[in-house]
C-alpha positions as a LaTeX table, in Angstrom:
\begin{tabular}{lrrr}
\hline
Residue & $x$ (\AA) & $y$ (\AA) & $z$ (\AA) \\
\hline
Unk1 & 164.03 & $-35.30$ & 23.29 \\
Unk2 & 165.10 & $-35.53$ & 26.85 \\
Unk3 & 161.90 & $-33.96$ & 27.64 \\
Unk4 & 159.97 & $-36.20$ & 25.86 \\
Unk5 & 161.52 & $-39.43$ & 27.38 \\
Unk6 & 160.14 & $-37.51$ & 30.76 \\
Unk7 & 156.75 & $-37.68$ & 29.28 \\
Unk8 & 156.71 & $-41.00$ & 28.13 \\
Unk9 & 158.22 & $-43.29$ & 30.49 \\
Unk10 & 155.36 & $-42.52$ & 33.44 \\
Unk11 & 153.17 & $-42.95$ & 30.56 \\
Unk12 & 154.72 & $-46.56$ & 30.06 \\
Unk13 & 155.13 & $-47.67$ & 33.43 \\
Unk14 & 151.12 & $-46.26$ & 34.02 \\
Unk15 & 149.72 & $-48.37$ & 30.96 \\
Unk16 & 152.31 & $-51.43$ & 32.29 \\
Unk17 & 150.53 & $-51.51$ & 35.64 \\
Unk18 & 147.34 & $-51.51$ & 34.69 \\
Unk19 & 147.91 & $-53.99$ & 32.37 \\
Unk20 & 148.73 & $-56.18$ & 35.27 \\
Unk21 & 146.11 & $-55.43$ & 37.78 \\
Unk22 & 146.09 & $-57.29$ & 41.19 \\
Unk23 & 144.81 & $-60.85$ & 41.55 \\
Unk24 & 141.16 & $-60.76$ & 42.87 \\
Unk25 & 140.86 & $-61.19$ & 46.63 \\
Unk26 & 139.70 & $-64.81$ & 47.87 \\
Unk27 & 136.94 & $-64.71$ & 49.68 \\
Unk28 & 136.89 & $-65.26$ & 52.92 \\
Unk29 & 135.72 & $-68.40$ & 55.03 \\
Unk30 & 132.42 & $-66.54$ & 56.02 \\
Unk31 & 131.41 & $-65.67$ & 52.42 \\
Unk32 & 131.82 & $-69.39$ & 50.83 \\
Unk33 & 131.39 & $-72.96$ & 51.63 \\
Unk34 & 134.14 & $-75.32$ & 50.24 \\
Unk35 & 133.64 & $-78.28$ & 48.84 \\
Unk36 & 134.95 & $-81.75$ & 47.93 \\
Unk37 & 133.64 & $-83.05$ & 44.14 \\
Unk38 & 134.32 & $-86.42$ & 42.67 \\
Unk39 & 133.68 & $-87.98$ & 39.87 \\
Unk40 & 133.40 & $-91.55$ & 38.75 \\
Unk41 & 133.44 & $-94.06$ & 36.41 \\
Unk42 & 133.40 & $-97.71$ & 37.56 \\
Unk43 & 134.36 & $-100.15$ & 35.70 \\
Unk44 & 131.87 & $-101.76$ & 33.67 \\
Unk45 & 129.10 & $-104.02$ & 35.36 \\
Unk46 & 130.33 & $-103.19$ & 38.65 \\
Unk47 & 127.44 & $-100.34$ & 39.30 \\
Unk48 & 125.71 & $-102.62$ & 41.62 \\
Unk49 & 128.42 & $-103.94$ & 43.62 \\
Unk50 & 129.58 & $-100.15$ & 43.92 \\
Unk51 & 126.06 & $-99.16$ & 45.07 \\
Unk52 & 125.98 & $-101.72$ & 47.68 \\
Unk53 & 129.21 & $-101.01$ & 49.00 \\
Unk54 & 127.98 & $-97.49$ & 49.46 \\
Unk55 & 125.46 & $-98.71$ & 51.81 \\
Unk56 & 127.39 & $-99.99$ & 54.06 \\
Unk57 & 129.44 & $-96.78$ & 53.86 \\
Unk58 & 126.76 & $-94.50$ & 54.50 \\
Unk59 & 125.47 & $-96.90$ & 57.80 \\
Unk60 & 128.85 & $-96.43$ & 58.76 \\
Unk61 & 128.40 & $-92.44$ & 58.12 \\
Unk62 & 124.64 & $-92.97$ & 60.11 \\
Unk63 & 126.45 & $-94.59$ & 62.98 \\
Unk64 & 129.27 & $-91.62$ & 63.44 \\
Unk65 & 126.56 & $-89.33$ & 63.39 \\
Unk66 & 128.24 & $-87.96$ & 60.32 \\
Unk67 & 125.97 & $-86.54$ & 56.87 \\
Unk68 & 126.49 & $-88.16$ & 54.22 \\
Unk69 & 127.94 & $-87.10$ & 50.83 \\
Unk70 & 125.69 & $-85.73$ & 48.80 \\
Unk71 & 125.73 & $-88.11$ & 45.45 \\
Unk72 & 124.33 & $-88.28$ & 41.92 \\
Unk73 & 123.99 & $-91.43$ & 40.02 \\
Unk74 & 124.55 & $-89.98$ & 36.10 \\
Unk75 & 122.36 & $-91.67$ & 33.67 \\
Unk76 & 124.09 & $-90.42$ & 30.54 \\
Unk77 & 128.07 & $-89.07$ & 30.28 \\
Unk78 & 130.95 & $-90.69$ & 30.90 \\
Unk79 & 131.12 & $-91.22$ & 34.38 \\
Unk80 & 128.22 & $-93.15$ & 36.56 \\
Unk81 & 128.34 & $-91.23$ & 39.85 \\
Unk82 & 129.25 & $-87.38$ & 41.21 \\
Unk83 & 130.28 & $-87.32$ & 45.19 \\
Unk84 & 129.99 & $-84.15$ & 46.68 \\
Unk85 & 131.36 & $-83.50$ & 50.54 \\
Unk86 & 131.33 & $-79.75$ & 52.14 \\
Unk87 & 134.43 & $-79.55$ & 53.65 \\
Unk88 & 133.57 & $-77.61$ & 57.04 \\
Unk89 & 137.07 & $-76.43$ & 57.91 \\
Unk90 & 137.80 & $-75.49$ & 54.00 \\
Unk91 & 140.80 & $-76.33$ & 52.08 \\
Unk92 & 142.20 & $-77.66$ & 54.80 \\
Unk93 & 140.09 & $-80.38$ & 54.86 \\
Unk94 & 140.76 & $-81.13$ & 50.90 \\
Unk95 & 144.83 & $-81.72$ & 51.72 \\
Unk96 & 144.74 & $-85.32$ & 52.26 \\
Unk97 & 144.63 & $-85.94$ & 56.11 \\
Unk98 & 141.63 & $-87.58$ & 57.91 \\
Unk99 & 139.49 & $-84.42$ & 59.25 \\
Unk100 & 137.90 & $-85.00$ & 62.29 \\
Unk101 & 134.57 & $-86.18$ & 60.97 \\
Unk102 & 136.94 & $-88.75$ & 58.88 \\
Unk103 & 138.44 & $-90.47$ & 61.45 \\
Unk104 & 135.24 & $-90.75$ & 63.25 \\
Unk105 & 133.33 & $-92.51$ & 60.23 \\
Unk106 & 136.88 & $-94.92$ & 60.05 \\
Unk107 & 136.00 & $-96.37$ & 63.37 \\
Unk108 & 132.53 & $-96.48$ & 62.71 \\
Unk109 & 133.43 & $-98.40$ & 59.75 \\
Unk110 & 136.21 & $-100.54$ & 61.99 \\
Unk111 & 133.72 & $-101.28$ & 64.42 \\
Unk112 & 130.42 & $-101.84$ & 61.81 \\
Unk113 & 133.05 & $-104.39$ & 59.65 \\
Unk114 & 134.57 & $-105.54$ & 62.92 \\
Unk115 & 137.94 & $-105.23$ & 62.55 \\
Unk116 & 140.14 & $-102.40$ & 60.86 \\
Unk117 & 141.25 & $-104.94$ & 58.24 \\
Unk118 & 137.87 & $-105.96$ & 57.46 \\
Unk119 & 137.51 & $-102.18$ & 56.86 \\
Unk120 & 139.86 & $-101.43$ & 55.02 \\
Unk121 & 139.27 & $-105.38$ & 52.60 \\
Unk122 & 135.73 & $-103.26$ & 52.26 \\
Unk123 & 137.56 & $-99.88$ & 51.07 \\
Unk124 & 140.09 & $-101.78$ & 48.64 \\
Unk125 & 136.49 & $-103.47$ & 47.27 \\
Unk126 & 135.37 & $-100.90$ & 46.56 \\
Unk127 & 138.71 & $-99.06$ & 45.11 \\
Unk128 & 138.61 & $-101.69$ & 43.10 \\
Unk129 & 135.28 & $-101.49$ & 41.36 \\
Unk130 & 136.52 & $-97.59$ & 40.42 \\
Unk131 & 137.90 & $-97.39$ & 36.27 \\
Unk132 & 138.86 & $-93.71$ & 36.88 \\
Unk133 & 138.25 & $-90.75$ & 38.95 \\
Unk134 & 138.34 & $-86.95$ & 39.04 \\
Unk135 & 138.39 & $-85.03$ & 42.36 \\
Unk136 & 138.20 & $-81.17$ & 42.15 \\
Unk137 & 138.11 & $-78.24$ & 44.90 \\
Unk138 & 135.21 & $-75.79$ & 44.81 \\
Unk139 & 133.62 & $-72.99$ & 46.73 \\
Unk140 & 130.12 & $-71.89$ & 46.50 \\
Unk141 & 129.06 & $-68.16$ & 47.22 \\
Unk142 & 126.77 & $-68.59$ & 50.12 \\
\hline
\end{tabular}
């Protein structure tokens, strides 16, 4: 018996460890692009006040010398538009400070509106016009 329990227990522990393999290995920085995905849904008959608020944030992106997001206007679903941003420094960038291309389009903004509280009357505007959102991490395998 006592031989037996020998047998069996690196048996057990063998089939235990592979049953728990390790955790896949992230990939690094040079083998993915991160990026930044929102979704909305404004609320409704606010599309075109939303759209032309966006104009004046994208001049405001044209004057930093900043890209724009990249966006999709949805014509069926549940939401109305998809925001994507590549975040150039990773998840870093997704953890809720201004990233230096951020606070660059802010003054832009401050200085196209002409004052920061103009700025930020034009971002609570907008914020308004928004029913619900859905922002989400992803990488893409370059």
């Amino acid at each position: 018996m006592k031989k037996l329990v020998i047998l069996v227990a690196p048996l057990l522990i063998g089939t235990l460890l592979h049953a728990y393999p390790e955790e896949p290995a992230t990939p690094k920085k040079s083998e993915v692009t991160w990026h930044s995905i929102t979704v909305i849904d404004y609320k409704p008959g606010t599309e075109g006040a939303a759209r032309e608020l966006i104009q004046k944030f994208e001049a405001a992106s044209e004057k930093a010398g900043i890209s724009s997001p990249v966006i999709y206007w949805f014509k069926s679903g549940k939401y109305d538009l998809v925001v994507t941003w590549e975040l150039k420094d990773g998840p870093v960038d997704f953890q809720g400070s201004w990233s230096p291309d951020g606070a660059t389009w802010w003054s832009a903004l401050v200085e196209q509106e002409g004052s920061e509280e103009a700025a930020r009357k034009l971002q609570s505007s907008y914020d308004e016009l928004i029913a619900t959102s859905v922002t989400s991490l992803a990488r893409k395998a370059k």
